[in-house]
C-alpha positions as a LaTeX table, in Angstrom:
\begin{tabular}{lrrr}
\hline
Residue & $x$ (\AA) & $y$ (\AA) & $z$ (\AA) \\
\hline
Unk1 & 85.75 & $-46.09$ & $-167.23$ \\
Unk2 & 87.58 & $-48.85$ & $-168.25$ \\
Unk3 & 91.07 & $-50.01$ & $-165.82$ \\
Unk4 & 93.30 & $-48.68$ & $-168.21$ \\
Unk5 & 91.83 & $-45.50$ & $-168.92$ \\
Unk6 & 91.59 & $-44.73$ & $-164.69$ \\
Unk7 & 95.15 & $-45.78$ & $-164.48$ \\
Unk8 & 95.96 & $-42.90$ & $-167.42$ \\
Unk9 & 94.05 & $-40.87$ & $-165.60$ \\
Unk10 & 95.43 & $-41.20$ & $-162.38$ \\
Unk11 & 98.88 & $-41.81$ & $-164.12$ \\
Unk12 & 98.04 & $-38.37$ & $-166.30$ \\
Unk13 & 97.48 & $-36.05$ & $-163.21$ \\
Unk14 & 101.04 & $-36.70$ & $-161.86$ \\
Unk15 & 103.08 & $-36.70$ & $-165.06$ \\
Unk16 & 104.42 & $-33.23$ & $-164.43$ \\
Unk17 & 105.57 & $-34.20$ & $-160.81$ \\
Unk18 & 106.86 & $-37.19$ & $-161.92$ \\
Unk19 & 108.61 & $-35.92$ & $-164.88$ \\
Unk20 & 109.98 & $-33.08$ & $-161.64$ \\
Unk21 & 111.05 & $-35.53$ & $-159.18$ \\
Unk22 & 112.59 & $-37.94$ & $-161.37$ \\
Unk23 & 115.86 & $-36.59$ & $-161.78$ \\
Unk24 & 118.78 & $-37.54$ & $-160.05$ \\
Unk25 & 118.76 & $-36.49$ & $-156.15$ \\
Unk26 & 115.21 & $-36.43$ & $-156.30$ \\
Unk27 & 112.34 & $-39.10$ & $-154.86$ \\
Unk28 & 110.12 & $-40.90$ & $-157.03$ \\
Unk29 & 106.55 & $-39.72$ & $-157.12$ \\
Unk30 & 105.11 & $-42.89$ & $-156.55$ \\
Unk31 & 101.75 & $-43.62$ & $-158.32$ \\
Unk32 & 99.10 & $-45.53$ & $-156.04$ \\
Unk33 & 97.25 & $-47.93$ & $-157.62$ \\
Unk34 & 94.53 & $-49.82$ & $-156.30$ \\
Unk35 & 95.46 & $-54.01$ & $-155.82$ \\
Unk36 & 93.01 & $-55.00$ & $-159.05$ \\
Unk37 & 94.50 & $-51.95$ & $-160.82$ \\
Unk38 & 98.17 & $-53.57$ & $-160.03$ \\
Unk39 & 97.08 & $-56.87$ & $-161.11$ \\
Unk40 & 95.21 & $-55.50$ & $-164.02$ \\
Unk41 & 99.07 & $-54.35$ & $-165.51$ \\
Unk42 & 100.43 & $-57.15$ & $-164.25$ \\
Unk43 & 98.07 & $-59.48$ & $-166.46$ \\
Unk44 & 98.12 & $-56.96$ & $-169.10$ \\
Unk45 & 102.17 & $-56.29$ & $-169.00$ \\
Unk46 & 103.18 & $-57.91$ & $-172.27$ \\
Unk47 & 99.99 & $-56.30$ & $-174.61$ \\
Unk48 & 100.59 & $-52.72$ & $-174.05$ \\
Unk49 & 101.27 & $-51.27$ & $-177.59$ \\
Unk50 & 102.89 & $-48.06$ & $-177.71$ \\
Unk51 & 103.09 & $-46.71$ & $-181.57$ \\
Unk52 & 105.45 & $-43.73$ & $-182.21$ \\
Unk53 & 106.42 & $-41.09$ & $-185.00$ \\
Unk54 & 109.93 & $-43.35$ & $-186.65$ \\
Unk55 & 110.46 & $-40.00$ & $-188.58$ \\
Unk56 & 109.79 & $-37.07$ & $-186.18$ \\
Unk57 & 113.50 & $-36.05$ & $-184.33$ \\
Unk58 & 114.24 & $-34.65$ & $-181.59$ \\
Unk59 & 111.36 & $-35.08$ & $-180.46$ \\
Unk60 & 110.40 & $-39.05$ & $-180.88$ \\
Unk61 & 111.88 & $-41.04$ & $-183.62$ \\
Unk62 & 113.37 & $-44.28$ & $-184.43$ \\
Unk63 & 117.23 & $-44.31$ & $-183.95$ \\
Unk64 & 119.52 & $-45.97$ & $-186.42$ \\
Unk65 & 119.91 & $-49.32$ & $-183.75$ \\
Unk66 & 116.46 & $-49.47$ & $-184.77$ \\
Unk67 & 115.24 & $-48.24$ & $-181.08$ \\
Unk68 & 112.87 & $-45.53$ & $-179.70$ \\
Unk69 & 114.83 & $-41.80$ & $-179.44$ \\
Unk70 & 114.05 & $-38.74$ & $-178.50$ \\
Unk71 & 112.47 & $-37.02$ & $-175.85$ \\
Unk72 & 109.58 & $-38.32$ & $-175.88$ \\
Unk73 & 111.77 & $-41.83$ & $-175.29$ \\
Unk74 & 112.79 & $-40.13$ & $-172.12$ \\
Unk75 & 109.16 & $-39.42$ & $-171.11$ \\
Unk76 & 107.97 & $-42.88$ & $-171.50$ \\
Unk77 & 110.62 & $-44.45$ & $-169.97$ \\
Unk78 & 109.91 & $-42.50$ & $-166.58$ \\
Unk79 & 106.07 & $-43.78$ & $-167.37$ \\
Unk80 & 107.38 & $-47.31$ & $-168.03$ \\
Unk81 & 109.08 & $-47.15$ & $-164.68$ \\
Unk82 & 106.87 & $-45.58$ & $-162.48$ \\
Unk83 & 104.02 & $-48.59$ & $-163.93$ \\
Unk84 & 106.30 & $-51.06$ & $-163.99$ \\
Unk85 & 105.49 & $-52.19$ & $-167.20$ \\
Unk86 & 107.11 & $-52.79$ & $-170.55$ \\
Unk87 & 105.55 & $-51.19$ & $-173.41$ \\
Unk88 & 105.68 & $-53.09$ & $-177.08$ \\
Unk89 & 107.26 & $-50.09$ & $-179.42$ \\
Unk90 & 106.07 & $-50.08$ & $-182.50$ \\
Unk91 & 107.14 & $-47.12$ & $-185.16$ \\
Unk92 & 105.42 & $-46.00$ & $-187.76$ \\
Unk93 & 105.48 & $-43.60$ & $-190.95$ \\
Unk94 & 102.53 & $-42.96$ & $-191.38$ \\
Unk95 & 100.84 & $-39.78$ & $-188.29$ \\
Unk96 & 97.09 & $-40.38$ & $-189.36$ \\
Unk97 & 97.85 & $-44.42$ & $-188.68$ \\
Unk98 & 98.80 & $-43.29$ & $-185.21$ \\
Unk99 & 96.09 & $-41.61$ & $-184.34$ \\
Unk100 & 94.19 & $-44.26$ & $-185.66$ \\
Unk101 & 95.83 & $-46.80$ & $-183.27$ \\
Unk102 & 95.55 & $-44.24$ & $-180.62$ \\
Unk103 & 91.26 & $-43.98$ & $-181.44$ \\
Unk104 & 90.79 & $-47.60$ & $-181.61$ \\
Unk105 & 92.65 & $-48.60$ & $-178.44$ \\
Unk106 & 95.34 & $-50.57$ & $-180.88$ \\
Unk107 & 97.98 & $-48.31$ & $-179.24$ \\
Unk108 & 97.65 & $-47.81$ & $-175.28$ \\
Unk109 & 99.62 & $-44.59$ & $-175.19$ \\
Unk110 & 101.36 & $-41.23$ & $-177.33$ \\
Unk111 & 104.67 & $-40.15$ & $-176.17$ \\
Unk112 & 103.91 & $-36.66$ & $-177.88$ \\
Unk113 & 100.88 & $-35.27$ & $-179.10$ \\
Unk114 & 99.16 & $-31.72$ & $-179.19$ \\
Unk115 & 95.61 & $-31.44$ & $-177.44$ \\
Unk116 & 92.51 & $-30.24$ & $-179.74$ \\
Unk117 & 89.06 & $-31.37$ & $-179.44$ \\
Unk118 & 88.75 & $-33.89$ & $-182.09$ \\
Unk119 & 91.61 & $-35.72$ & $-179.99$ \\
Unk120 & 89.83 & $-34.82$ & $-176.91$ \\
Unk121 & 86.93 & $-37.20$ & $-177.98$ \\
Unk122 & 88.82 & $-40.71$ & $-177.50$ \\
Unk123 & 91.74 & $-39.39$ & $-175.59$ \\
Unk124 & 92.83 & $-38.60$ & $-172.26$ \\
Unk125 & 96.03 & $-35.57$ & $-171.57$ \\
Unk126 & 97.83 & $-35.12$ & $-169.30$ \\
Unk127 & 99.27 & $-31.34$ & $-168.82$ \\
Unk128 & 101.95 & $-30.13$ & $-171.31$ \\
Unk129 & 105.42 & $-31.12$ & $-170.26$ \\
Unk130 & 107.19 & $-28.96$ & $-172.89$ \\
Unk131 & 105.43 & $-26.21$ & $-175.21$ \\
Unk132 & 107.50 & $-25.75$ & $-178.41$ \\
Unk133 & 106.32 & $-23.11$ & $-181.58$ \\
Unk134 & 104.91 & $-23.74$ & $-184.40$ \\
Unk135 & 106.22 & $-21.11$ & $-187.18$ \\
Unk136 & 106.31 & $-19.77$ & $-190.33$ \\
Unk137 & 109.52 & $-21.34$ & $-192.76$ \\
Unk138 & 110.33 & $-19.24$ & $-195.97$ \\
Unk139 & 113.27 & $-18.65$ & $-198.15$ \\
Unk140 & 115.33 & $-16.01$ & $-196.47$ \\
Unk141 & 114.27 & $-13.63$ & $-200.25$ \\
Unk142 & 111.07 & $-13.47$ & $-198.22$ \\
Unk143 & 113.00 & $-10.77$ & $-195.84$ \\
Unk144 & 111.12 & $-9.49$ & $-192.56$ \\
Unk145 & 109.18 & $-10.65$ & $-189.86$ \\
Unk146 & 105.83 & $-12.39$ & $-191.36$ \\
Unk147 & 102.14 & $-13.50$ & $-190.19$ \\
Unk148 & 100.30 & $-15.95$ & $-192.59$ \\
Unk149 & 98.02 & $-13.00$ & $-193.42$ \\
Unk150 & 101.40 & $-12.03$ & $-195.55$ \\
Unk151 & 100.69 & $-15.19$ & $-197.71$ \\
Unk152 & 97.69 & $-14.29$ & $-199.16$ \\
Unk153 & 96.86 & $-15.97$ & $-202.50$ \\
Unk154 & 99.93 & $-17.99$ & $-202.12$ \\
Unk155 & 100.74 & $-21.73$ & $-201.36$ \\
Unk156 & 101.28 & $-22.80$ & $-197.75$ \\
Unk157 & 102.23 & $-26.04$ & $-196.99$ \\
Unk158 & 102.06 & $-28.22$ & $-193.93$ \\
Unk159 & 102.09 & $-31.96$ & $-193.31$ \\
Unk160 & 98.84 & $-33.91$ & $-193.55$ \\
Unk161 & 97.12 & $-34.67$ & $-190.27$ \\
Unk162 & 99.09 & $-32.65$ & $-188.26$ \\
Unk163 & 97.26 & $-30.39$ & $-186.01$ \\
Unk164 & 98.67 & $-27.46$ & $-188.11$ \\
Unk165 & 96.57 & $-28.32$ & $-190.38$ \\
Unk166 & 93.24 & $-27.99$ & $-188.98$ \\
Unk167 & 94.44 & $-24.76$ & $-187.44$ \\
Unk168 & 94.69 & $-23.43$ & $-191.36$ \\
Unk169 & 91.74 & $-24.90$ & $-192.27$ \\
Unk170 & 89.85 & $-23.05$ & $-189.22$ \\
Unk171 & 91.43 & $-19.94$ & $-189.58$ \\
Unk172 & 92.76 & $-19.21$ & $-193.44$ \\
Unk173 & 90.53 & $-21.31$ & $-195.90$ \\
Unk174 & 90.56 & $-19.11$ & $-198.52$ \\
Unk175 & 93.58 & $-16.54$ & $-197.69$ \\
Unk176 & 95.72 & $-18.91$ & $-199.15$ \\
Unk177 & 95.83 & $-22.66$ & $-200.64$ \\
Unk178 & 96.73 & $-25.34$ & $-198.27$ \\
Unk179 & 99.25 & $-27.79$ & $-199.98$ \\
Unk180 & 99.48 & $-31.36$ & $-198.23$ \\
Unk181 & 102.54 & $-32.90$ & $-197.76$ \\
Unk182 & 103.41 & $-36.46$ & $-196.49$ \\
Unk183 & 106.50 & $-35.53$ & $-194.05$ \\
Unk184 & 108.00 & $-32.84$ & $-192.91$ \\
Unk185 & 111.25 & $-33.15$ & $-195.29$ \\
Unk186 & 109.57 & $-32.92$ & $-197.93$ \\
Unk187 & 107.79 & $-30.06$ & $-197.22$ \\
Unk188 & 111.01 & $-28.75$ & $-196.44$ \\
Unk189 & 112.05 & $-29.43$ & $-199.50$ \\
Unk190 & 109.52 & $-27.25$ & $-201.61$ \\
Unk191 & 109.66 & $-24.54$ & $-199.83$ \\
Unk192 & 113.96 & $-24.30$ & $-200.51$ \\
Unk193 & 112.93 & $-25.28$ & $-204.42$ \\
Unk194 & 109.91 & $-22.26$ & $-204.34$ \\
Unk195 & 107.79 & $-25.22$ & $-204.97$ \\
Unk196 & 105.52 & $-23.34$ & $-202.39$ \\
Unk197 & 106.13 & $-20.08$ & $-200.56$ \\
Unk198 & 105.90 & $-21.14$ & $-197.01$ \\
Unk199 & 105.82 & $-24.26$ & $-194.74$ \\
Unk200 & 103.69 & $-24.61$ & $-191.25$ \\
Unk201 & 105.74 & $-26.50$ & $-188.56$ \\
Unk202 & 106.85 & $-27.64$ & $-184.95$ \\
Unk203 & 110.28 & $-25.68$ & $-184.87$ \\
Unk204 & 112.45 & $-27.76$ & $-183.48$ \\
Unk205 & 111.73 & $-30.62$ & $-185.80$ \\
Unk206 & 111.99 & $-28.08$ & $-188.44$ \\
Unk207 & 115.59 & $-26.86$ & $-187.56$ \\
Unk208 & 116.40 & $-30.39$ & $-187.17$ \\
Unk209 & 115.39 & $-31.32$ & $-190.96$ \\
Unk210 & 116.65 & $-27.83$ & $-192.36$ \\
Unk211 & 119.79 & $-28.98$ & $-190.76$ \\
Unk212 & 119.90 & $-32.67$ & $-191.65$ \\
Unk213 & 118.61 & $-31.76$ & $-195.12$ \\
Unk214 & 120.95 & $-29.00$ & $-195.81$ \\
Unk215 & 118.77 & $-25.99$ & $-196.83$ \\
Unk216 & 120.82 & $-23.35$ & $-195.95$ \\
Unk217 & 118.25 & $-21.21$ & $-198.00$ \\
Unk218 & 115.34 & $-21.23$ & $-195.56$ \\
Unk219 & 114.76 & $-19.42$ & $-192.19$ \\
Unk220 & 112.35 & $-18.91$ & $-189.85$ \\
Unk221 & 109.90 & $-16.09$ & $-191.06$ \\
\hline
\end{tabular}
């Protein structure tokens, strides 16, 4: 195991007491590092990349002074700390990039990221440190409560690379055609215009766009 990777690893098993005890009125956790480990950071202090979602508020995005936002900001800030490191933040546009990055080693870390077993093959979790939805977004003429087994023969969309979308694949190839879309705003978008009947996604970044975007006409199904 490389030094990095132990350090995540060591680093990943006390995220959720860190992320409890680093509140005001509360001690630090304190992560114990071997000496090389230390040094290993301290050498390494200036090359750790961390690439981020620019376009994915609240929940990490890049803030109109041009800075990391959001809460997984927050989260990597405590991480940041606790290391004593500084982490190069880099945004991007583009999800399947990310992961990329995340694969290759380009990018050391992900703020926020859901656990599935393709991911599970070059990358290490740690244990969730918020769980939020993922739900169904119609036009509120689509009355009722809903399951995707309601959208049969229809057009579902959900953004490309997102683990939403191998959950459709696994589960509803052929109940219903998958449409791919490039952001979350723009799925948004055609599901307010009936370019398709229902959209796939995270919920609070969804209430966040319907909000931003003003789509009144949309709710969650």
């Amino acid at each position: 195991m490389s030094t990095w990777k132990r350090i995540l690893s060591i680093l990943l098993l006390t995220l959720p007491l860190l992320l409890i005890l680093s509140f005001p009125g509360h001690a630090r956790s304190g992560v114990e590092l071997t000496q090389a480990e230390t040094e290993w950071l301290e050498a390494n202090h200036g090359n750790l990349a961390l690439w981020y979602d620019g376009n994915f508020p609240p929940i990490e995005f890049q803030g109109l002074s041009g800075e990391f936002e959001g809460l997984g900001a927050d989260v990597m800030r405590l991480i940041a700390d606790e290391l004593g490191v500084t982490f190069r933040m880099i945004p991007s546009r583009d999800w399947n990039a990310q992961l990329k990055s995340l694969e290759s080693g380009e990018s050391a870390i992900a703020p926020v990221i859901v656990r599935n077993p393709e991911r599970e093959r070059y990358a290490l979790f740690s244990a969730s440190y918020i769980d939020i939805p993922v739900v169904i977004i119609t036009t509120r003429e689509k009355s009722g409560a809903r399951t995707l087994d309601d959208f049969k023969g229809m057009r579902v969309a959900v953004v490309k690379g997102y683990v939403s979308e191998g959950f459709l694949r696994d589960h509803y190839t052929g109940s219903f055609e998958i449409v791919l879309k490039n952001n979350v705003q723009e799925a948004l978008r055609d599901v307010s215009f009936g370019v398709v009947d229902a959209l796939v996604e995270n919920l609070a970044v969804a209430a966040y766009y319907i909000d931003q975007e003003k789509l009144p006409n949309l709710r969650v199904a």
